[in-house]
C-alpha positions in Angstrom: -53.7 -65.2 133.9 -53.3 -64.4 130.4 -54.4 -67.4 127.7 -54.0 -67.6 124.4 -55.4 -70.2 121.2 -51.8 -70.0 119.1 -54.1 -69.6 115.9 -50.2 -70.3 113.9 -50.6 -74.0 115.1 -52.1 -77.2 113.6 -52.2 -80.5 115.6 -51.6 -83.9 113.8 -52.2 -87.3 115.6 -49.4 -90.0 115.2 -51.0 -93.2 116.0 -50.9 -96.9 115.6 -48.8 -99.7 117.5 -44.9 -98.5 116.7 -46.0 -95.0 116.5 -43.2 -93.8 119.9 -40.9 -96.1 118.5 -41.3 -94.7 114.9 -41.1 -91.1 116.3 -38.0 -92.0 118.2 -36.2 -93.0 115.5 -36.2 -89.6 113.8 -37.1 -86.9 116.0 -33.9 -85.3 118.4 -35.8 -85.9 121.8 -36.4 -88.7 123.6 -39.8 -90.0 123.3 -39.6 -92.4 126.1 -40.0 -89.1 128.3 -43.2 -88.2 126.9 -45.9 -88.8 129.6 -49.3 -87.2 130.5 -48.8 -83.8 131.4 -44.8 -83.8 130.0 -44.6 -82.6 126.6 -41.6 -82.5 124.6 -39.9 -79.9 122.4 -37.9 -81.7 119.6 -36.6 -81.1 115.8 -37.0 -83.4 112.9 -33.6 -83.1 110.7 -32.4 -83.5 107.6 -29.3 -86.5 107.3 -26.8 -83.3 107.0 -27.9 -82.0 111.0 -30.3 -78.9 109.7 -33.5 -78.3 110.6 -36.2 -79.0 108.9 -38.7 -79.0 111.7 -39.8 -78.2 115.0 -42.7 -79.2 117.2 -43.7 -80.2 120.5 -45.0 -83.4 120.9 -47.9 -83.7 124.0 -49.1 -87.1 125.3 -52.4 -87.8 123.6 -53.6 -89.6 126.7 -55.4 -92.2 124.5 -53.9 -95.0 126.6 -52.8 -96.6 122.7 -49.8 -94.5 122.7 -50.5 -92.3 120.1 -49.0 -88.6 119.8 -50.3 -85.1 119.3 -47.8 -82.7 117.1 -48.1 -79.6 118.1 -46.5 -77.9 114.6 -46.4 -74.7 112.9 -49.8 -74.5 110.6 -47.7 -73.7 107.8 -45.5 -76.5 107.8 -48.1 -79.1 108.8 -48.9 -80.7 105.8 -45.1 -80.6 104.6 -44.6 -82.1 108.2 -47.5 -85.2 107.7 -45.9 -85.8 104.1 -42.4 -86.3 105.9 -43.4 -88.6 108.8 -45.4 -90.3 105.7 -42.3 -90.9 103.4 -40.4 -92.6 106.7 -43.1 -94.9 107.9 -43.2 -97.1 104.8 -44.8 -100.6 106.0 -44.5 -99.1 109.9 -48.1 -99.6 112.0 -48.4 -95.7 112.0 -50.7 -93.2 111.2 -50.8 -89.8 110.8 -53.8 -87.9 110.7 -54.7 -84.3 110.6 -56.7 -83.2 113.8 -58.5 -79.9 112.7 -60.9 -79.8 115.6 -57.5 -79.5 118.5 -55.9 -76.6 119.3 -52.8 -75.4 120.9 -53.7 -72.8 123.7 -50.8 -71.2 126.0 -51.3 -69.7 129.4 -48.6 -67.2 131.1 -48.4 -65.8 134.4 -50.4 -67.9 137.8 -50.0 -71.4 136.6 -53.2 -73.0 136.0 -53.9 -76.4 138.0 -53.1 -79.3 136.0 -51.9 -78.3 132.9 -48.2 -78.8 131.5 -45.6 -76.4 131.4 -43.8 -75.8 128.6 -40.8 -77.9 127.3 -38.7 -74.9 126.1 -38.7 -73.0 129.5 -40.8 -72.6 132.7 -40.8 -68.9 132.1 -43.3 -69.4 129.1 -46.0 -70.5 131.2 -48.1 -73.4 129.9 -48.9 -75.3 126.9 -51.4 -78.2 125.9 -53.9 -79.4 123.4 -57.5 -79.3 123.6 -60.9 -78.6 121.3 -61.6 -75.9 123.6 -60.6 -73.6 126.4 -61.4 -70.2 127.6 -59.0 -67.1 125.6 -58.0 -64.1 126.8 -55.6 -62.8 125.3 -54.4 -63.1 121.5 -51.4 -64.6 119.4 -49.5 -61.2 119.2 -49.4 -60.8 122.9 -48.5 -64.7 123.2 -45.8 -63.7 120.4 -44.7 -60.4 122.8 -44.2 -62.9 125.6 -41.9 -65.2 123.8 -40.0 -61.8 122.8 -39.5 -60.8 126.5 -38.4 -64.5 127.5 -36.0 -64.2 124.7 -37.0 -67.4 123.3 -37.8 -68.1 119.4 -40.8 -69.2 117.7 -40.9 -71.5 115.0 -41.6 -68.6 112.6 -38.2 -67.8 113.5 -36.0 -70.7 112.3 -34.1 -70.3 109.0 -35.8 -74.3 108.3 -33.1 -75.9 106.0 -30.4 -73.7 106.7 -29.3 -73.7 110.5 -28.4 -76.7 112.6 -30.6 -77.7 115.5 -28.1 -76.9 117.8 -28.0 -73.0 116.6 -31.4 -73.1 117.7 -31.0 -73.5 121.3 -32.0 -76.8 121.2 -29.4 -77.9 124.7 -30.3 -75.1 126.7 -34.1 -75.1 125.6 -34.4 -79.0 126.5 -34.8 -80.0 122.4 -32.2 -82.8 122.0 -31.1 -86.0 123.7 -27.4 -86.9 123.5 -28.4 -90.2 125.4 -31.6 -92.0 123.5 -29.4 -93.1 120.5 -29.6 -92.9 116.8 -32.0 -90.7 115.2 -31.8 -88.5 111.7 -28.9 -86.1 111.9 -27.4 -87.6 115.0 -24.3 -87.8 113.8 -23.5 -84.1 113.0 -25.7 -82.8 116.1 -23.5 -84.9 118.7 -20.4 -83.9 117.1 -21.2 -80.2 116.9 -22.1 -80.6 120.5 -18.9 -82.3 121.8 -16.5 -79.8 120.2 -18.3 -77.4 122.6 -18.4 -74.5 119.8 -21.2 -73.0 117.8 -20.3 -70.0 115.4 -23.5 -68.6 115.4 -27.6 -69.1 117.1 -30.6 -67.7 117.5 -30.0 -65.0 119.9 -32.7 -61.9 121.6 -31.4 -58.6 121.1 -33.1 -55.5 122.1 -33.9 -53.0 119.0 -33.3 -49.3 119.2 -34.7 -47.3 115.8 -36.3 -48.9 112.7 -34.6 -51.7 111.0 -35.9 -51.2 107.8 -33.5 -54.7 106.9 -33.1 -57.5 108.0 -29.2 -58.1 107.4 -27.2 -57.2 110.4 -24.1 -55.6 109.8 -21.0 -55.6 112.3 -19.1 -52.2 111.5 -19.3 -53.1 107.7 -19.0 -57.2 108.2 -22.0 -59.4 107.7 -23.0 -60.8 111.0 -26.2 -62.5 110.4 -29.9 -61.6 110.3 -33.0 -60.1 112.2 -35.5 -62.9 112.3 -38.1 -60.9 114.3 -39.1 -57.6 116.2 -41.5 -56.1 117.7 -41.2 -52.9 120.4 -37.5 -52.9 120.8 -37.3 -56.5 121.3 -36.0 -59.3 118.5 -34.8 -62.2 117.9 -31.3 -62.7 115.4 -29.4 -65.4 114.0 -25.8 -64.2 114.9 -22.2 -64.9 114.9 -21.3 -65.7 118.3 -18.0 -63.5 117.9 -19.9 -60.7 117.0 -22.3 -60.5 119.4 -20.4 -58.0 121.4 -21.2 -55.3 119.1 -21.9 -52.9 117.9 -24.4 -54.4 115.7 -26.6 -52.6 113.0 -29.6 -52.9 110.9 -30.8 -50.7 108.7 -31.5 -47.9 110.4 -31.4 -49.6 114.4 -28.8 -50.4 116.5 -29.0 -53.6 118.0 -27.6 -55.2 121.6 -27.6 -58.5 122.3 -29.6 -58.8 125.6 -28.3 -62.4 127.2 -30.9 -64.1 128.9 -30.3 -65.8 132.0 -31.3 -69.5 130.5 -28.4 -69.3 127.5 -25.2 -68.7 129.3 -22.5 -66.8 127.7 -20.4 -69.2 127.7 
């Protein structure tokens, strides 16, 4: 069974006696879930409804409650300065944990570990100082790519609303656990039923060469990601029919079974 050490990922520890009740007044999942062995995939948002983060949050199994954020290493610190801004006089902390790592296994589940939060088919996920490594990021990023599912590298952070990211059908966002940071225009984008465009995996034929994606000469969104033939692209929904270019390439949106067409 392949495993991987996600060498893009940092850990921080939220801690301290409000530090689920902090968390679940800003993050777009319900942190009441989180339990030993049942992580959680969730976005911080800006007020507006756009992402600013992702992360999955893991049970630190402390027995005080506290919280391991499983981030992208890039946006950690951004991430720790955030969560510090909103805690003002809260009991939280919010530490860096350099000596955790995020490790991901694929394939024959492993006894006793947690699957991951997106999707079953990615195997599983957890934190640890240590565990034995197999395989490397790149063929932990190709599996991602043939599950159709996108990375954190992936998200236009800023610019696209949580929901674009596939946050229902990947288990990201509660519509039940009540008020949280960009509630408001998540819920409401949800109940008119309609997004105009998400992250979508599209298979790759030829060399890009750009990232814009063109619809017969019409703008239709951008290639976030590719590697042999596979991709991930932030599309209009009306366009995905094709035919879709980029650069060089021609590019099909390959549905996956977990994100139904309609």
């Amino acid at each position: 069974m392949p495993t991987a050490r996600l060498t893009d990922r940092a850990v921080l520890r939220v801690g301290g006696a409000e530090a689920r009740d902090f968390l679940q007044g800003l993050v777009t999942n319900d942190v009441a879930l989180l339990a030993p062995g049942k992580p959680l995939w969730a976005g911080l948002l800006s007020a507006q409804g756009k992402l600013l983060f992702d992360m999955v949050l893991h049970d630190a199994a402390a027995g005080d409650g506290s919280v391991f954020v499983d981030v992208a290493a890039a946006a950690a610190e951004a991430l720790a300065k955030r969560l510090t801004m909103y805690k003002l006089r809260r009991a939280v902390t919010i530490t860096p944990e350099p000596e955790l790592h995020v490790f991901a296994a694929w394939g024959a589940p492993l006894a006793d570990l947690p699957h991951d939060p997106q999707l079953a088919a990615l195997g599983q996920r957890w934190v640890a100082d240590a565990a034995p490594a197999d395989a490397t990021l790149a063929d932990y990023a190709a599996h991602r790519l043939r599950a159709g599912v996108a990375d954190s590298g992936d998200l236009l952070l800023d610019r696209m609303l949580w929901l674009e990211a596939n946050a229902v059908e990947l288990n990201g966002v509660s519509f039940t656990k009540g008020c949280y940071v960009g509630q408001e225009n998540t819920a409401r984008m949800h109940h008119r039923d309609r997004l105009r465009r998400r992250l979508l995996p599209v298979t790759v034929d030829g060399e890009p060469g750009d990232v814009a994606i063109r619809a017969g000469d019409t703008p239709a969104g951008e290639l976030r990601r590719h590697a042999d033939g596979r991709g991930i692209a932030y599309l209009r929904v009306e366009a995905a029919d094709g035919p879709l270019t980029a650069g060089g390439a021609t590019l099909t949106v390959d549905w996956p079974a977990w994100l139904p067409r309609a």
